[in-house]
N, C-alpha and C positions, 0 to 999 in steps of 0.2 A: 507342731511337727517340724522337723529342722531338714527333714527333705524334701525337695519341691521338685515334679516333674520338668524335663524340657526338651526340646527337639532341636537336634542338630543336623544340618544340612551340610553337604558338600560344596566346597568353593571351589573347586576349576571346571564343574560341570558348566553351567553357564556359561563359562566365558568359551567355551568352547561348540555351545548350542547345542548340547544334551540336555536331558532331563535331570536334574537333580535327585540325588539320595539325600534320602531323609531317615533317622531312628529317634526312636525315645529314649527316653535313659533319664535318669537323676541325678542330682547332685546337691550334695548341704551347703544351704544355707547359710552358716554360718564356719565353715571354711574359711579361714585365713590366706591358703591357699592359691584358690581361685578368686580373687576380688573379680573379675573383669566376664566376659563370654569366656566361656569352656569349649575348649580344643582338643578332637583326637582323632585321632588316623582310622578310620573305616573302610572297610569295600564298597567301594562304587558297581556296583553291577552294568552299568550302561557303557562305562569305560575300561572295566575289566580287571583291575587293578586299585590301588589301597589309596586311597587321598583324606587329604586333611578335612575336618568336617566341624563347623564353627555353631557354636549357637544362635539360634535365633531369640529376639528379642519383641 
């Protein structure tokens, strides 16, 4: 199967001493694309507003 679950977490939560957002979502595998952790702009609910949300590993 060429897609593989992953969960992506918010990065300015923490540094600011909230809770972090988290979703799931997928992404292939074999994208050219993305070589690296997958990045995208979500709703942070604890901070009210849309921030960057990086994959975990």
């Amino acid at each position: 199967m060429p897609r593989e679950i992953i969960i992506i977490e918010c990065t300015e939560a923490r540094a600011l001493g909230k809770p972090p957002s988290r979703y799931v979502t997928t992404r292939n595998k074999k994208s050219l694309r993305t070589p690296g952790r997958l990045e995208k702009v979500k709703f942070n609910p604890s901070l009210q507003r849309r921030t960057i949300h990086r994959e975990l590993r």
